[in-house]
C-alpha positions in Angstrom: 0.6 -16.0 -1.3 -1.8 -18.6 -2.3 -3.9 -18.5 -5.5 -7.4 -17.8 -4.7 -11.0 -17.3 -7.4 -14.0 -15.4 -6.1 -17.0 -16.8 -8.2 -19.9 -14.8 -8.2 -23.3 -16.4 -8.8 -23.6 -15.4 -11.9 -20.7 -16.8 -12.7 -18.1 -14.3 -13.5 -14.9 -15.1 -11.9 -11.7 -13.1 -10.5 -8.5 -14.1 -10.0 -6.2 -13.0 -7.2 -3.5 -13.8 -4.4 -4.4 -14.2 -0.4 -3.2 -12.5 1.9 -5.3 -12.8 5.2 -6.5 -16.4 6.3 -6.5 -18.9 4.1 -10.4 -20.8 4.0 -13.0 -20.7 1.6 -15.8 -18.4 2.7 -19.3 -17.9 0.8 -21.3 -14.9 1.2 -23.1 -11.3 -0.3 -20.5 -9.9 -2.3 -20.9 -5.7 -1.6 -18.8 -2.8 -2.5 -17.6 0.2 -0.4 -15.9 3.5 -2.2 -14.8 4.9 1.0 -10.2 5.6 0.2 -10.0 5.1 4.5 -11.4 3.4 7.3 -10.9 -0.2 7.0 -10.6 -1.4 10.6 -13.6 0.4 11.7 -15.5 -0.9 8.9 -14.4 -4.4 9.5 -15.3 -4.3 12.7 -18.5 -3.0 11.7 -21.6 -5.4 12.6 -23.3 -4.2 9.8 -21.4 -6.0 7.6 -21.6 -9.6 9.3 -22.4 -12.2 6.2 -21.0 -10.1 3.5 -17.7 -10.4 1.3 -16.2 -6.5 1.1 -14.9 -5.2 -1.9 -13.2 -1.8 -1.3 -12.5 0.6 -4.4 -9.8 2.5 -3.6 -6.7 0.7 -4.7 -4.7 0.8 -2.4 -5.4 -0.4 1.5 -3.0 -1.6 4.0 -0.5 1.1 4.2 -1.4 2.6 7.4 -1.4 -0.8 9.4 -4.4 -1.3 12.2 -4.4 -0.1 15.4 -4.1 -1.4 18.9 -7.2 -3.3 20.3 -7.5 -1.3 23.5 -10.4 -1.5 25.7 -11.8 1.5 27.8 -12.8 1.5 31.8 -16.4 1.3 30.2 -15.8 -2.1 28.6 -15.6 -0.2 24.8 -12.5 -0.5 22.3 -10.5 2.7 21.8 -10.2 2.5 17.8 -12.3 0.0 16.9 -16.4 0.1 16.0 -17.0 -3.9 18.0 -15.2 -6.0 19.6 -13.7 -8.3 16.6 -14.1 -8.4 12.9 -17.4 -8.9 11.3 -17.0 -9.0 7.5 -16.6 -12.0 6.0 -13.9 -11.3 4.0 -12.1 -8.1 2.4 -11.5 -8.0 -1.4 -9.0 -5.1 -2.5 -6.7 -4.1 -5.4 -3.6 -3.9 -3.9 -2.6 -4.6 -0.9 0.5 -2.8 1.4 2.8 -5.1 2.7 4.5 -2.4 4.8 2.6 -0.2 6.6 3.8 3.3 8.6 0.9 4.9 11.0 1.8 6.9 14.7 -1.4 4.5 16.0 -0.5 1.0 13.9 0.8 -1.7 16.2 0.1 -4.8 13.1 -0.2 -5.0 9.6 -4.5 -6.0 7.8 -2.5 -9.1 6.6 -1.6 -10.2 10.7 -5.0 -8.8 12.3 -6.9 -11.1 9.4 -5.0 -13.9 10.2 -5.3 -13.7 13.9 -9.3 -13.4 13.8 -9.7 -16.3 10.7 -10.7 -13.7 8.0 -9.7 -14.3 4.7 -8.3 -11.4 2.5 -7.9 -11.1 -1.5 -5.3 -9.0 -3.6 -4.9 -8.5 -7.3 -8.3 -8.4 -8.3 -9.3 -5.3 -10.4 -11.9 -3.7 -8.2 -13.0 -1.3 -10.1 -14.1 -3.9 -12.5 -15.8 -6.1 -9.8 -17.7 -3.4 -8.1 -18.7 -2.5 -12.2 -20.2 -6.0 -12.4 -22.3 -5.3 -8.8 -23.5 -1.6 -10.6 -24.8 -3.4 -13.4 -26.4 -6.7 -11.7 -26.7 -6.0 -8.4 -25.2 -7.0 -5.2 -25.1 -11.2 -5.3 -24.0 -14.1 -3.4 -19.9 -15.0 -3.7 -17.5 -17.6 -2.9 -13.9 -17.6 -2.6 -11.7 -20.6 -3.3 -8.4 -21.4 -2.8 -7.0 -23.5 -5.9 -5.5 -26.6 -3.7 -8.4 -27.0 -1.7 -10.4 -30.3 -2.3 -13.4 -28.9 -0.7 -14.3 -26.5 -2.6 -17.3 -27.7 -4.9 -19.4 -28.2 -1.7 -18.8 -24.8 -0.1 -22.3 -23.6 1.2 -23.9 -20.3 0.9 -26.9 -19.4 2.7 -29.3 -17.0 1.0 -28.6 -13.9 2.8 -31.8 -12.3 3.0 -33.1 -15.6 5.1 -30.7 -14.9 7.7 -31.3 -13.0 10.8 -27.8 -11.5 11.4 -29.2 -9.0 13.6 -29.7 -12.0 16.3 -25.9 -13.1 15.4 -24.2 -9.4 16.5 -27.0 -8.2 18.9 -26.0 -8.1 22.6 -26.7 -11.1 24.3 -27.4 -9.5 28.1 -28.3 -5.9 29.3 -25.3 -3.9 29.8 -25.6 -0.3 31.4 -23.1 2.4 30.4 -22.5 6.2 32.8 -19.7 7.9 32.1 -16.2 5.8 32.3 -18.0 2.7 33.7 -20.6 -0.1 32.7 -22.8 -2.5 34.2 -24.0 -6.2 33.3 -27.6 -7.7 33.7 -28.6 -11.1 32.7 -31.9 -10.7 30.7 -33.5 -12.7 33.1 -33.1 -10.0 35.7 -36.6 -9.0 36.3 -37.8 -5.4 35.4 -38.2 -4.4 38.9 -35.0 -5.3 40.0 -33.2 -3.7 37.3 -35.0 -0.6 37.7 -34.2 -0.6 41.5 -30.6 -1.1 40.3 -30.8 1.2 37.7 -31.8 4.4 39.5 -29.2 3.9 41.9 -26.7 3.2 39.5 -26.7 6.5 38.3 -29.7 9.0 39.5 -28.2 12.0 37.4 -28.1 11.0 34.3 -31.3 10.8 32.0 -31.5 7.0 30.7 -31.7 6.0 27.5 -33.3 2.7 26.1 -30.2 1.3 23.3 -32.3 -1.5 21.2 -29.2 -3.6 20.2 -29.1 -4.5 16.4 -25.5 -4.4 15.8 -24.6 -1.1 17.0 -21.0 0.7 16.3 -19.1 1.4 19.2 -18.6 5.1 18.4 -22.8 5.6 18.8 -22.6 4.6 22.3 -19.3 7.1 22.4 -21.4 9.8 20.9 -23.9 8.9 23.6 -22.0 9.0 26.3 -20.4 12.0 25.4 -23.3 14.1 25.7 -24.1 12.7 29.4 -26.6 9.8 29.4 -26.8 6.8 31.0 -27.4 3.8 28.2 -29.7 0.9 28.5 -28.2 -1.2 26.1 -30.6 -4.4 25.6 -30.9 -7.2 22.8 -32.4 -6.9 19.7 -35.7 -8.9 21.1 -35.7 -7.9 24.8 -39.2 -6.5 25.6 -37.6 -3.3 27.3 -41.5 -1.8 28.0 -41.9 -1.7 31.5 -38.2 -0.2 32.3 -37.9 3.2 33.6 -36.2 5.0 30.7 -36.2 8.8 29.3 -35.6 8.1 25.3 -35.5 5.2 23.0 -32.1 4.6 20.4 -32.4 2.4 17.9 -29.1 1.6 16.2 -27.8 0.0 12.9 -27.4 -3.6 11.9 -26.9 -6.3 9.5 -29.2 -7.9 7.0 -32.9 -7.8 6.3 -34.9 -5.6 8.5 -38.1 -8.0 7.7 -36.0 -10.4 9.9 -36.7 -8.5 13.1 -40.5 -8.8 13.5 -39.7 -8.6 17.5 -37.9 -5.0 17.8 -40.6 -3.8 15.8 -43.3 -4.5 17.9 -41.3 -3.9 21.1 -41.1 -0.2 19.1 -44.3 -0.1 17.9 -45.6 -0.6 22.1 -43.7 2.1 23.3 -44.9 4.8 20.7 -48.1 4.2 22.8 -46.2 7.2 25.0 -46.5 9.8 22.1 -43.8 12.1 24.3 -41.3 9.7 24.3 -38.2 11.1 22.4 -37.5 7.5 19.7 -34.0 8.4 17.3 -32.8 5.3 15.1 -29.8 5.1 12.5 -29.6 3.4 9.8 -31.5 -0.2 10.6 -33.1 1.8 13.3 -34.3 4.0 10.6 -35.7 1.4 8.9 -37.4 -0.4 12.1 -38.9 3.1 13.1 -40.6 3.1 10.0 -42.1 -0.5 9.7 -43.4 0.1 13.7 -44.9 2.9 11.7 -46.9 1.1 9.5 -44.0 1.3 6.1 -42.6 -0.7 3.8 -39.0 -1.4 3.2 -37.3 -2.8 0.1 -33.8 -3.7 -1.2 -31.8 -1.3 -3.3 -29.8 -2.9 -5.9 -26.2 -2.3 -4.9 -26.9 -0.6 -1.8 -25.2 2.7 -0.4 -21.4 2.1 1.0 -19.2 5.0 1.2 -18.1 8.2 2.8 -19.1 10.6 0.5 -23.4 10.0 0.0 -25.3 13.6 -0.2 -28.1 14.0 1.6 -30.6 16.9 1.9 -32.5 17.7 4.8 -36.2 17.5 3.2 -38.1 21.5 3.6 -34.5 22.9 3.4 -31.6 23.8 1.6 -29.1 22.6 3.9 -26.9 19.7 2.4 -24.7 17.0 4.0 -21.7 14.3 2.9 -22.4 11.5 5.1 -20.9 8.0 5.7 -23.2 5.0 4.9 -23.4 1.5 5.1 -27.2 -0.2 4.1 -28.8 -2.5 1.7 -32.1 -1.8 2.3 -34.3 1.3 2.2 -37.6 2.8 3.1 -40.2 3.2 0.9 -41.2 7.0 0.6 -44.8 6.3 -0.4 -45.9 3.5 2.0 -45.3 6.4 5.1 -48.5 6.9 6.9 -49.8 10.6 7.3 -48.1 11.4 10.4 -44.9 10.9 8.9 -42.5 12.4 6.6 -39.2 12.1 5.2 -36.4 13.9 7.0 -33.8 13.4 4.4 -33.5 12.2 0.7 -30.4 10.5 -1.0 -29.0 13.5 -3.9 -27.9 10.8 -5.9 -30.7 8.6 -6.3 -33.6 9.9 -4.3 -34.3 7.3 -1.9 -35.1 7.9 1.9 -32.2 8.6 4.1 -34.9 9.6 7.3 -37.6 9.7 8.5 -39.4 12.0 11.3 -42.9 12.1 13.0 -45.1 15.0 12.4 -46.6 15.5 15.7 -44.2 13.3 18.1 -40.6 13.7 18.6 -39.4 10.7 16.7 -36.9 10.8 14.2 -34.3 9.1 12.3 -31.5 8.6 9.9 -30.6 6.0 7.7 -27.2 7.4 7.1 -24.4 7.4 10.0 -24.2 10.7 11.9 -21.5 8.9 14.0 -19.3 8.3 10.9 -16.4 6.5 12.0 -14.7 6.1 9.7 -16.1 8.7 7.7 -17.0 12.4 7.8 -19.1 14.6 11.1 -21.2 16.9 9.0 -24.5 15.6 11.1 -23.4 14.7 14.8 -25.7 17.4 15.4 -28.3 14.7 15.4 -27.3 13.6 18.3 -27.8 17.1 20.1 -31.2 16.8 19.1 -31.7 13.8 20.5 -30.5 14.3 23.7 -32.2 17.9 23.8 -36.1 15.9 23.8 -35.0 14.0 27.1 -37.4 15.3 29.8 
């Protein structure tokens, strides 16, 4: 294995061996503390344009399962359709792996989609370094390479990753089977073709910004017919019974579009509007808040949350860099859950209109189920 440094900006430097592809990468260096779930994490399009760092020493040993695709066009085990992190950055990595569901070892699946991977570099004392400073821009160079010096790194929070992952045509999802538009389809002939696609199901608006896989499962589970459109498609004007807005990468100050696509169709104050994580965070800017950064973000499987009112308590899987700003909400609105550990929003909800959100994943994958409920919920307001 070749000899590779990842040099953060401020400097600091850690040495270690590759063992996924070997080029130079530059990106937002971010830790995770989950111990399992690397494949659906790197396949996560949350994570698009940042370096991982996982805690938990040890990752490789159960190998990475097949990448099956369903009647409906999803993958079986995996959260997209290819890897999305930059780069993974662990302690030690497994050489041999033994799983029932592992057809490939991480080292192989990182090679075959051109993402680099680092071993022997003390975690523990990297993700210390992020605690203390904050999450920061990172490069990782291979000793022999002559390129190195002029590797460039774009300033994360100037890029719209959103637009990078987001779905780039309309694709319709009932039951075991799915349906593609071009966005140029006009409204009135994809709502002609949408209600005879499938009459029965109540239809649900899926605003694109990276979405997991297993949202759409946990959709489709509870028997509704998904609009999923991009990021920026004006979907006002289709025939629709609830609006989902799902996770995604980067800044959500980026995606001025979604929020006044949201903001339009709160003008129907019946309309049943759920959002996780990014769609948390869009929810409440087409409300009128604020978001800002946190400093090393919230990355794990094991975040407490409390539903706000209650005493009811929940271990939930997150994935986010940003957060809302509790005291910018307008009067209508109220948060629906607050982070145990360090207070900031993890939800909001309307007061008067059923619209609500999470900022945490009540989808986990990988991670645990404590708040699938959600999803009842949000299927329950269809009309």
């Amino acid at each position: 294995m070749k000899n590779v440094t990842l040099i953060l900006d401020d400097g600091t430097r850690f040495r270690g061996q590759s063992f996924g592809y070997e080029k130079p990468v530059a990106s937002e260096v971010v830790f995770n503390t989950a111990m399992t779930g690397y494949p659906e994490s790197l396949t996560d399009p949350s994570y698009a344009g940042q370096l991982m760092v996982l805690t938990y020493p040890l990752v490789g040993n159960y190998g990475v399962p097949p990448f099956s695709i369903e009647s409906n066009g999803l993958a079986t085990f995996m959260e997209s359709e290819r890897i999305y992190a930059e780069a993974i950055i662990v302690s030690d990595y497994s050489e041999n792996y033994s799983h029932w569901n592992a057809v490939e070892s991480l080292a192989d699946w990182l090679k075959r989609e051109h993402v680099p991977g680092i071993t022997g570099i003390d975690t523990r004392e990297l993700t210390r370094v992020l605690r203390e400073h904050g999450v920061m821009m990172g490069r990782i160079v291979f000793d022999d390479a002559v390129d190195n010096g002029i590797l460039s790194m774009d300033n994360y929070e100037e890029v719209n990753y959103v637009d990078r992952v987001s779905c780039k045509d309309i694709i319709v999802y009932a039951g075991t089977v799915s349906k593609t538009f071009p966005i140029s389809t006009p409204k009135e002939e994809l709502n002609s073709q949408l209600s005879v696609f499938n009459s029965q199901l109540k239809k649900i608006v899926l605003v694109d910004c990276g979405v997991k896989t297993n949202i759409l499962r946990c959709l489709l589970r509870r028997g509704v017919e998904i609009i999923r459109v991009p990021w920026n498609y004006d979907f006002n004007g289709l025939n629709f019974d609830g609006l989902f807005i799902s996770n995604g990468p980067g800044d959500p100050d980026t995606c001025d579009a979604a929020v006044q696509n949201i903001r339009l169709a709160m003008n129907n104050e019946k309309l049943p509007i759920f959002g996780i994580c990014m769609g948390n965070q869009l929810l409440s800017k087409a409300g009128g808040a604020k978001i800002y950064k946190l400093k090393y973000g919230h990355r794990s499987h094991n975040q407490p949350v409390r539903m706000v009112g209650t005493n009811r308590c929940f271990i939930t899987s997150q994935n986010h860099g940003y957060a809302v700003d509790n005291n910018t909400l307008g009067v209508d609105w109220e948060p629906l859950f607050i982070n145990m550990n360090d207070g900031s929003n993890e939800g909001i909800r309307h007061k008067h209109n059923p619209w609500f959100s999470a900022q945490f994943h009540p989808e986990a994958a990988s991670g645990p189920t404590d708040t699938e409920f959600l999803f009842d919920e949000f299927v329950n307001l269809l009309k």
